[in-house]
C-alpha positions in Angstrom: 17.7 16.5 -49.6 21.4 15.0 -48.7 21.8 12.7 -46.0 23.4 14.0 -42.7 26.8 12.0 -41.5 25.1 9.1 -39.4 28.1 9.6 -36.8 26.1 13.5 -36.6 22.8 11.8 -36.7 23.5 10.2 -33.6 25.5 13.0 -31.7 29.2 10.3 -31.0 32.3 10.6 -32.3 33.2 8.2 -35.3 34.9 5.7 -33.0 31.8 6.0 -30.4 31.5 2.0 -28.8 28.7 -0.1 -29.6 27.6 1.1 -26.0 27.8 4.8 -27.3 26.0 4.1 -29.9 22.9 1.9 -28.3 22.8 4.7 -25.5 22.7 7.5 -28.0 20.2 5.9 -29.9 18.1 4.8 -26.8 18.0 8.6 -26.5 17.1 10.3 -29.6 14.5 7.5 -29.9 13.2 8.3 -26.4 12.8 12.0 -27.5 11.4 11.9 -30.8 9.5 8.7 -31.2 5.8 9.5 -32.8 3.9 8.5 -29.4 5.1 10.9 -27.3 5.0 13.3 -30.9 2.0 12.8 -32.5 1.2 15.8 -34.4 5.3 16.6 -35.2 6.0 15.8 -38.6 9.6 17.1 -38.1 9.6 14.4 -34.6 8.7 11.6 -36.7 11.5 12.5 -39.6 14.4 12.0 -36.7 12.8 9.4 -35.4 13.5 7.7 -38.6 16.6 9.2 -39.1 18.1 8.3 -35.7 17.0 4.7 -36.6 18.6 4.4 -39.9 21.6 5.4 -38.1 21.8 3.6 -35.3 20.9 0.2 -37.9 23.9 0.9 -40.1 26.8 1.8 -37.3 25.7 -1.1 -34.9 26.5 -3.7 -37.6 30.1 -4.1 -37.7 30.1 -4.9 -41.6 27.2 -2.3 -42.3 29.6 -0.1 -40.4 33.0 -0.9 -42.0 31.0 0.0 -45.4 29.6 3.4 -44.7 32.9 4.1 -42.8 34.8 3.4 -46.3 32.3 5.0 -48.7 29.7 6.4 -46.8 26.2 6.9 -47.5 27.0 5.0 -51.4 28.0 1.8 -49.8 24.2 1.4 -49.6 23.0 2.9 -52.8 21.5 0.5 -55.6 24.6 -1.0 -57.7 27.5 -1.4 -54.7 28.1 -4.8 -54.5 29.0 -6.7 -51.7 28.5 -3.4 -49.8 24.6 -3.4 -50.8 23.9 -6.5 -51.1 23.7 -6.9 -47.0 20.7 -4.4 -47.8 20.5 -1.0 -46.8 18.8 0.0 -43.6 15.3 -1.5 -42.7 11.7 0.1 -43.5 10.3 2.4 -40.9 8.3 -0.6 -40.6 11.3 -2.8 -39.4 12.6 -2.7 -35.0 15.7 -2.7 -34.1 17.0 -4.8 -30.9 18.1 -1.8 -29.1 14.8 -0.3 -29.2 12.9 -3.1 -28.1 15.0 -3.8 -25.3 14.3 0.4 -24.1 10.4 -0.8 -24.2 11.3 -4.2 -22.5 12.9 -2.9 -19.6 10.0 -0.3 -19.0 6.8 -2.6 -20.1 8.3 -6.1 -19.1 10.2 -5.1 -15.9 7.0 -2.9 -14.4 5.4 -5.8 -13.6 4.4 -6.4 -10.0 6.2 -9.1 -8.0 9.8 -9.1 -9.2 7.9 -9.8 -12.8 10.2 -9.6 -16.1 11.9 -11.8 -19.2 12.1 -14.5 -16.4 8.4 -15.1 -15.4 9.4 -15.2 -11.6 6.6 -13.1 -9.3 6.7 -12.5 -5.7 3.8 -13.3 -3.7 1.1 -11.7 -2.9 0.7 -9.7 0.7 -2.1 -10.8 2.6 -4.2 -8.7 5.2 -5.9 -9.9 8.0 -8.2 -7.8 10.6 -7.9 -8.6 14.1 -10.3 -7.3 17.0 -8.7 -7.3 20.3 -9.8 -6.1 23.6 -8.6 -2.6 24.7 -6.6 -4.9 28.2 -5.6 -7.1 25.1 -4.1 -4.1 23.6 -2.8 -2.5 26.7 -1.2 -5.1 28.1 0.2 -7.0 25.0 -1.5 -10.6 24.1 -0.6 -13.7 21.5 -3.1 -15.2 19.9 -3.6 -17.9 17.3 -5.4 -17.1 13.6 -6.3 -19.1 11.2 -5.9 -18.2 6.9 -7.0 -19.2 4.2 -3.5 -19.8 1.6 -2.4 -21.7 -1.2 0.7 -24.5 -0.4 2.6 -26.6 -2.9 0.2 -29.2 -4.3 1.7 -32.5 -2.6 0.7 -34.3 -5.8 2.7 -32.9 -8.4 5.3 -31.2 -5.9 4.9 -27.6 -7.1 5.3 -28.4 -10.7 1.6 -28.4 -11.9 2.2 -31.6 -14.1 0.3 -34.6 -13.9 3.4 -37.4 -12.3 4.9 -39.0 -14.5 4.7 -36.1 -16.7 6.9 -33.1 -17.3 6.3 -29.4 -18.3 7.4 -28.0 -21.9 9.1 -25.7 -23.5 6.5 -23.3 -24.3 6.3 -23.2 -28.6 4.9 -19.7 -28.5 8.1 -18.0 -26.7 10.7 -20.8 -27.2 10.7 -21.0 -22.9 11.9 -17.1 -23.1 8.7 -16.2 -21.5 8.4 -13.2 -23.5 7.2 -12.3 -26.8 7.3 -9.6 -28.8 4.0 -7.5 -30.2 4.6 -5.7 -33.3 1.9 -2.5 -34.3 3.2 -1.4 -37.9 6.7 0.5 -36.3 5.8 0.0 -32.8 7.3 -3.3 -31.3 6.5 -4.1 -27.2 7.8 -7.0 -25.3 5.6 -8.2 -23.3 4.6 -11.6 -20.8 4.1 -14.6 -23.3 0.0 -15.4 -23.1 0.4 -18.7 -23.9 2.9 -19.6 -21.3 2.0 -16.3 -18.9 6.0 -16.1 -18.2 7.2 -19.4 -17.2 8.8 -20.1 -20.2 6.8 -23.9 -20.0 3.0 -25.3 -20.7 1.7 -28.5 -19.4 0.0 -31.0 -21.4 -1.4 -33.5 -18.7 -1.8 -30.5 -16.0 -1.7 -32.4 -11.9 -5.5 -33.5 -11.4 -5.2 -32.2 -7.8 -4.2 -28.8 -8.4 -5.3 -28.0 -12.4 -1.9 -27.1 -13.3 -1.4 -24.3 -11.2 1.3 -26.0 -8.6 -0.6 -24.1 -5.8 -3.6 -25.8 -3.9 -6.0 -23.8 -1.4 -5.7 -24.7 2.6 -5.7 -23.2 5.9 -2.7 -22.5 8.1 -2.9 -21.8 12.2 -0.4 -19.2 13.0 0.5 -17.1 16.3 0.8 -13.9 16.2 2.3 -11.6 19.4 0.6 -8.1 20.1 2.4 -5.8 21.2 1.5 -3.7 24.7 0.3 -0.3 23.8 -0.9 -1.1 20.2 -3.7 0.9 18.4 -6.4 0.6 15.9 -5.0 0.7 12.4 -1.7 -0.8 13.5 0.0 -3.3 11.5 1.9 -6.1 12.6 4.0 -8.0 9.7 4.5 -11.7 9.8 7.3 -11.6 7.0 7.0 -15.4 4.3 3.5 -15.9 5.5 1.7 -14.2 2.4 1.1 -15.6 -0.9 3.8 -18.0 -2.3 5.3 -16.8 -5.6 5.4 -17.9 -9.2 7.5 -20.2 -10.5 10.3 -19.8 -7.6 9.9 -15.9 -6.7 9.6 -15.3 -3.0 6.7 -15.6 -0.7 4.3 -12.2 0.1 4.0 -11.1 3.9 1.2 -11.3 6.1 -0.3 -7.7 7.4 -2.1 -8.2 10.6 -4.1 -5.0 11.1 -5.2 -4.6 14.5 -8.8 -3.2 15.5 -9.5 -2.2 19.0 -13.2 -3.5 20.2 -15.3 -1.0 21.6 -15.2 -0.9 25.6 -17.9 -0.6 28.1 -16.4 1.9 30.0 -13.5 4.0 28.7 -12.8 5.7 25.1 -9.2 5.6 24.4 -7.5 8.9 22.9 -4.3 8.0 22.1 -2.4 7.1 25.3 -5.2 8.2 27.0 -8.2 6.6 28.7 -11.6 8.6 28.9 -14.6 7.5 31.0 -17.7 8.8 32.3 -18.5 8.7 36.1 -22.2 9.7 37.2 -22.5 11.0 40.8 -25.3 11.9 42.7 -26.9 15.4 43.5 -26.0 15.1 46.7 -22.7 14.0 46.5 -21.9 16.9 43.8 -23.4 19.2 46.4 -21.6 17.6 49.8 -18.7 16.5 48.6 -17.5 13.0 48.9 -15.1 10.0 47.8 -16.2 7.8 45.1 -14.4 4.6 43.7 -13.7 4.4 39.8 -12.9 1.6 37.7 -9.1 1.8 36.2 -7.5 -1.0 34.1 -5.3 -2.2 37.0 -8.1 -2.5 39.2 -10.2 0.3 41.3 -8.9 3.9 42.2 -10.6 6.4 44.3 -11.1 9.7 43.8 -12.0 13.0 46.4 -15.1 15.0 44.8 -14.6 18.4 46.6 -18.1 20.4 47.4 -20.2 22.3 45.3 -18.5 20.2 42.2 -20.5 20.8 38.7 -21.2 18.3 35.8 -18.5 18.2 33.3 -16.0 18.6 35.9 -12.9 16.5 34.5 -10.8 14.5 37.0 -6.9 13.3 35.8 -5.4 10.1 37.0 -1.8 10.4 35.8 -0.1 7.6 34.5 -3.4 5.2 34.7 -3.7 5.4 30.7 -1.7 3.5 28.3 1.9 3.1 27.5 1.8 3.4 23.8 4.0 1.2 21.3 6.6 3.7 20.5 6.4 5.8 24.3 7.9 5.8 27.0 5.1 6.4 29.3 1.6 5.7 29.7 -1.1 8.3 29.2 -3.8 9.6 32.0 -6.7 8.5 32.8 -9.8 11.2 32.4 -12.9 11.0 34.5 -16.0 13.3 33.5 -18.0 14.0 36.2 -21.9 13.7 35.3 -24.1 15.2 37.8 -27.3 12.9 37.6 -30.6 14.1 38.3 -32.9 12.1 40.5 -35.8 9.6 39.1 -38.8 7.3 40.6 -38.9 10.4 43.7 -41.1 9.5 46.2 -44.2 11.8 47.5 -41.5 13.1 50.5 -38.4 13.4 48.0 -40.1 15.9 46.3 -41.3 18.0 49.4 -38.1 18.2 50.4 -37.0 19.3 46.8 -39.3 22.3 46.6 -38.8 23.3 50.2 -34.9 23.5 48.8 -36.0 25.0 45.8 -37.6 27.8 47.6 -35.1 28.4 50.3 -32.8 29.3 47.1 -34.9 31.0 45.9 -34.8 33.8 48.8 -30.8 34.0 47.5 -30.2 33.1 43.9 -27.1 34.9 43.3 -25.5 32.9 46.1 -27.0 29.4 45.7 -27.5 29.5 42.1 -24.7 31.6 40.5 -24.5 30.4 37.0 -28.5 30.8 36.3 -28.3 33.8 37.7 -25.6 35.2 35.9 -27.2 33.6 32.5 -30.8 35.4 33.5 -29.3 38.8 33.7 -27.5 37.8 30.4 -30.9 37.2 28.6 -32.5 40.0 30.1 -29.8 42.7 28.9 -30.7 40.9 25.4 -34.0 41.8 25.0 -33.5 45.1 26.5 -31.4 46.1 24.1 
């Protein structure tokens, strides 16, 4: 079967730029290479194809040749023409392939990773617990982490003084190496070297080689008013330090709100429960409840039932990102009396049986709920 015109192969015009070409090639190769293809016969013949192409027309002699006689300047018997060899096995890589896998497999790596070997730092987290005033009101406070600092010993470098990295022999200080599978070629982080490009022979006795030892740092850290469980505060440079010059991680402090005594926070809102007497429930009264500015009272009107919800405006919190603070929520608990004495509970009955005499006015709800359950069973 004849040969199709390389300049068709690739899809440019015959005076395409070696930037044409790569790019054309970077895209037929994308399309039909036998990975993403791997039961397509026809897939892995362009493949090929493309790649003899692209081998020929981006060598400027290769090229002057084919251009002059075309596919013959590379047949057995051409002379100086042939004797530069006629396009590599499907075995063989070219450079512009491997650089479409470099970029995606050497430049994925985390950290600002690549050819180079420089990472970022890692982010660090750190819970805090604060009180829910602490969080209210807005605190500083001081924590200590554990990081890793330039070793003082070999200042950074991971070499034993007196001593100097390398040029790593296994990448020639690229920091990269290439992997070749039969036609398959991947650039990837040298394993010898691990990107930097260097080794050390007499690695820094303090720090092993690394550059990095472990110690603690004391920082201060402002929260806040109005922040929430599961906020995070960044503290920008105070993560991990990166490799081989990249830039330092941040610090995440995540805040955690410490359970309180007496209210449950909602949001902007404050909850508590407030436990009044029978009498008071019955009578009505004034009863004093906590707030976190201090003590507020509230009016309990007559005849008030359990559950009954009282709202303090503006006695919550002012969140982070509002403008103004929530309400405060009291639920009324009516508590029944304990310990009563022999007289308590005379007095008790005697009311028991006075309402009695007049449910429905005394006792509306469980009379209301008695005719319920009686129409139940009666059908």
């Amino acid at each position: 079967m004849a040969k199709r015109d390389y300049y068709d192969v690739l899809g440019v015009n015959r005076d395409a730029s070696d930037d044409d070409l790569k790019k054309a090639y970077r895209k037929l190769a994308m399309k039909y290479h036998p990975d993403r293809n791997p039961d397509s016969k026809d897939a892995e013949e362009k493949f090929k194809e493309a790649k003899e192409a692209h081998e020929i027309l981006s060598d400027p002699q290769k090229r002057a040749a084919y251009d002059q006689f075309g596919h013959a300047a590379f047949e057995a018997g051409m002379g100086a023409a042939g004797a530069g060899g006629g396009p590599q096995g499907f075995g063989g890589f070219s450079d512009a392939f491997g650089d479409i896998f470099g970029e995606i497999f050497g430049n994925a790596r985390g950290g600002g990773g690549g050819r180079s070997g420089v990472y970022r730092g890692s982010d660090l987290r750190y819970n805090l617990e604060v009180t829910l005033e602490e969080a209210a009101r807005g605190t500083e406070t001081r924590i200590r982490i554990p990081t890793h600092d330039e070793c003082d010993t070999c200042h950074g470098s991971g070499a034993k003084p007196g001593t100097q990295a390398k040029t790593c022999p296994t990448c020639n200080g690229a920091g990269q190496v290439r992997m070749q599978q039969g036609f398959f070629s991947v650039q990837q982080t040298c394993p010898r070297c691990h990107g930097s490009g260097k080794i050390i022979p007499d690695p820094c006795g303090t720090c092993g080689g690394s550059g990095r030892v472990k110690k603690q740092k004391t920082l201060s850290v402002k929260i806040p008013a109005g922040v929430d469980t599961g906020d995070r505060i960044r503290l920008s440079g105070e993560g991990e330090p990166g490799m081989n010059g990249g830039p330092t991680g941040d610090l995440y402090v995540v805040v955690n709100i410490k359970d309180h005594p007496v209210f449950q926070r909602d949001g902007n809102d404050l909850h508590c429960e407030m436990p009044i007497s029978f009498t008071t429930a019955a009578l009505g009264g004034e009863i004093e409840i906590p707030t976190l500015d201090g003590a507020a009272k509230i009016r309990i009107p007559s005849e008030t039932q359990s559950g009954k919800v009282f709202r303090l405006r503006g006695k919550g919190i002012k969140g982070v990102r509002s403008s103004a603070y929530g309400d405060l929520h009291c639920h009324v608990v009516v508590e029944t009396p304990v310990n009563l004495t022999a007289r308590q509970k005379e007095l008790l009955r005697e009311l028991e049986d006075i309402n009695a005499t007049d449910s429905s006015t005394h006792n509306p709800r469980a009379k209301s709920w008695m005719d319920r359950v009686k129409e139940f069973f009666e059908g």
